[in-house]
C-alpha positions in Angstrom: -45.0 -86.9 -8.4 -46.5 -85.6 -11.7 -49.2 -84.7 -10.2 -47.2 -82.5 -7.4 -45.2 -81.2 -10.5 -48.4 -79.9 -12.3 -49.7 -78.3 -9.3 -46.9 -76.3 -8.7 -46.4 -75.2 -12.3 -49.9 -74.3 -12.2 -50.0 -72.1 -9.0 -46.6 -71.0 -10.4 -48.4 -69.5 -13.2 -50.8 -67.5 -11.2 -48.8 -65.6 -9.2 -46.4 -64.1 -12.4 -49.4 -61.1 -12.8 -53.4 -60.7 -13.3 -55.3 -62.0 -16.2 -56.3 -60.0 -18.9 -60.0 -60.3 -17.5 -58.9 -59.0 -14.0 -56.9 -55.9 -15.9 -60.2 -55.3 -17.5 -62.7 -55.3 -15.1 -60.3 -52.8 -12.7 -60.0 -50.6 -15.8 -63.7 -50.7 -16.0 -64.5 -49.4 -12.8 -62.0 -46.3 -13.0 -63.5 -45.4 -15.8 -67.2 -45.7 -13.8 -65.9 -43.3 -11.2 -64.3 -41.1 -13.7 -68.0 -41.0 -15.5 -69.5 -40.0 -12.1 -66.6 -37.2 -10.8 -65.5 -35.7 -13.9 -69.1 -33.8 -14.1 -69.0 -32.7 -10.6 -65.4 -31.1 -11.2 -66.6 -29.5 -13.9 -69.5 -27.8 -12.2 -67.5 -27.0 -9.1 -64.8 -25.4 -11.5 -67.8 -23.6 -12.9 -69.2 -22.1 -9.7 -65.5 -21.2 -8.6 -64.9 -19.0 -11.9 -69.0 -17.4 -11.0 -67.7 -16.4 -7.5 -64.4 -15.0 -9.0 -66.7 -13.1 -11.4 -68.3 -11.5 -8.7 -65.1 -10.8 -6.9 -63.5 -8.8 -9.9 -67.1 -6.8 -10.4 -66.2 -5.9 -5.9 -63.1 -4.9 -7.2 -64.6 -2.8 -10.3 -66.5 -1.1 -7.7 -63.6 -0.1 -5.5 -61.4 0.7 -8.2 -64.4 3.0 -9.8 -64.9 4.3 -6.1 -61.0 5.2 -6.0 -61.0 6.7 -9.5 -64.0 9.4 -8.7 -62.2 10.5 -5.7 -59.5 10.9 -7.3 -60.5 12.3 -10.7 -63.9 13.8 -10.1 -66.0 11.3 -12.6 -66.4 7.7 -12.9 -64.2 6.0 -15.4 -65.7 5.1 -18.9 -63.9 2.3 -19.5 -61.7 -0.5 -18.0 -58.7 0.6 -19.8 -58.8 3.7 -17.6 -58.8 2.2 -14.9 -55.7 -0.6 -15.6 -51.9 0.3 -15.8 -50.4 3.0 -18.0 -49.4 1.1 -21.1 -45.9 2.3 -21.6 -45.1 2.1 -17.8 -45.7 6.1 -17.2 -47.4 7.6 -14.5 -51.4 6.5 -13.4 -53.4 9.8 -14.7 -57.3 9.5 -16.4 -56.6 7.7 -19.1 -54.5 4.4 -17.1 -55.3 4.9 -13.7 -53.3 1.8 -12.3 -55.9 0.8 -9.9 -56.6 -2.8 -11.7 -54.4 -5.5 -12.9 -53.8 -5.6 -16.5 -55.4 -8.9 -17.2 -59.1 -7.6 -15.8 -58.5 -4.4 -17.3 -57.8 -6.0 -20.6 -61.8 -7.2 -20.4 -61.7 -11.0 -19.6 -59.8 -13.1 -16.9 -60.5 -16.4 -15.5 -63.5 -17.4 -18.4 -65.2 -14.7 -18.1 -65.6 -11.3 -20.3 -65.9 -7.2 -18.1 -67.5 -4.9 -19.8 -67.8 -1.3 -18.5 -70.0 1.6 -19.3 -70.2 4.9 -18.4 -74.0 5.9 -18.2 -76.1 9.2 -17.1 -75.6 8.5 -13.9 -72.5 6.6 -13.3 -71.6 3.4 -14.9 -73.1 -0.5 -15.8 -70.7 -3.3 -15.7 -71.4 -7.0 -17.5 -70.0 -9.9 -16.4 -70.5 -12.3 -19.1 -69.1 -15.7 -19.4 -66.8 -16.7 -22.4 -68.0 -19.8 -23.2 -71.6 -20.4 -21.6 -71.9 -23.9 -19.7 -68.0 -24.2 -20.2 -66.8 -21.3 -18.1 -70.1 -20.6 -16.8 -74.2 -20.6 -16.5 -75.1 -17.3 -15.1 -74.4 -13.3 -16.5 -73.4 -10.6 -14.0 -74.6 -7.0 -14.0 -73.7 -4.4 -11.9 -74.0 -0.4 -11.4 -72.8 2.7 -9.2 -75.4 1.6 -6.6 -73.2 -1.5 -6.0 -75.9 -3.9 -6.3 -75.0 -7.4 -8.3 -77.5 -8.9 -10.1 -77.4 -12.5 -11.9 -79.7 -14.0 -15.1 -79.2 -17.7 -15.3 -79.1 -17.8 -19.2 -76.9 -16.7 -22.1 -78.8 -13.1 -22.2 -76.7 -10.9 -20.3 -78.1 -9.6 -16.6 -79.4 -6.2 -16.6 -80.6 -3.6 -14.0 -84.0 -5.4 -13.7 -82.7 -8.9 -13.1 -82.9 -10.3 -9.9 -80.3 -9.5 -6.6 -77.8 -11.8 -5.8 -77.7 -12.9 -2.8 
């Protein structure tokens, strides 16, 4: 009968939770898988913001496209070619043909910058906070043509075509 009694307070025991041991090792192996997926989110999130780079330099291009048929000349900045400040009417100066956050000069980790040149106009794509927001420059012109430099030195007109 002790015996029996002893048995069952053991068992008893058992089945009131897991041991600290059991607690760890499970804690042990999400931390494992976080080591192995966080890096992988990070580079995916990295390669979405790159391909919404190149998106908002397509849409630099149409806006620029829409502002010389309009106005007669390439714009010479983004500001001319985001909202009117005050809420007036689109004219040269604020155009209203971008969203104010890519005409402000950086959205989604990356910073715009326009140029007006001889011949038309140069935009950089740079990112914000290289290998954070991303690991490859952008650089664009009026001939439409995208180029990328994987490195912090910005892309210019003689580095190679994205593809």
């Amino acid at each position: 009968m002790c015996l029996a009694r002893s048995l069952r307070t053991s068992l008893g025991r058992r089945r009131r939770g897991f041991s600290l041991v059991e607690l760890l090792i499970v804690i042990a192996i999400i931390l494992i898988i976080a080591a192995i997926a966080v890096p992988k989110l990070n580079r995916t999130r990295m390669q979405a913001q790159e391909m919404a780079a190149v998106r908002h330099i397509i849409a630099i291009h149409q806006a620029q496209t829409q502002y010389y048929s309009t106005y007669g000349r390439f714009a010479a900045s983004l500001a001319e070619l985001g909202p009117p400040s005050g809420g007036g009417a689109p004219g040269p100066n604020a155009a209203d043909l971008l969203p104010a956050d890519l005409a402000s000069g950086e959205k989604q980790g990356y910073k715009y910058i326009l140029a007006a040149s001889p011949t038309g106009y140069t935009i950089n794509a740079n990112p914000v906070a290289f290998n954070n927001t991303g690991t490859r420059t952008f650089y664009s012109d009026q001939t439409l043509v995208v180029r990328q430099n994987y490195g912090e030195q910005p892309a210019t007109a003689s580095s190679p075509e994205l593809k």
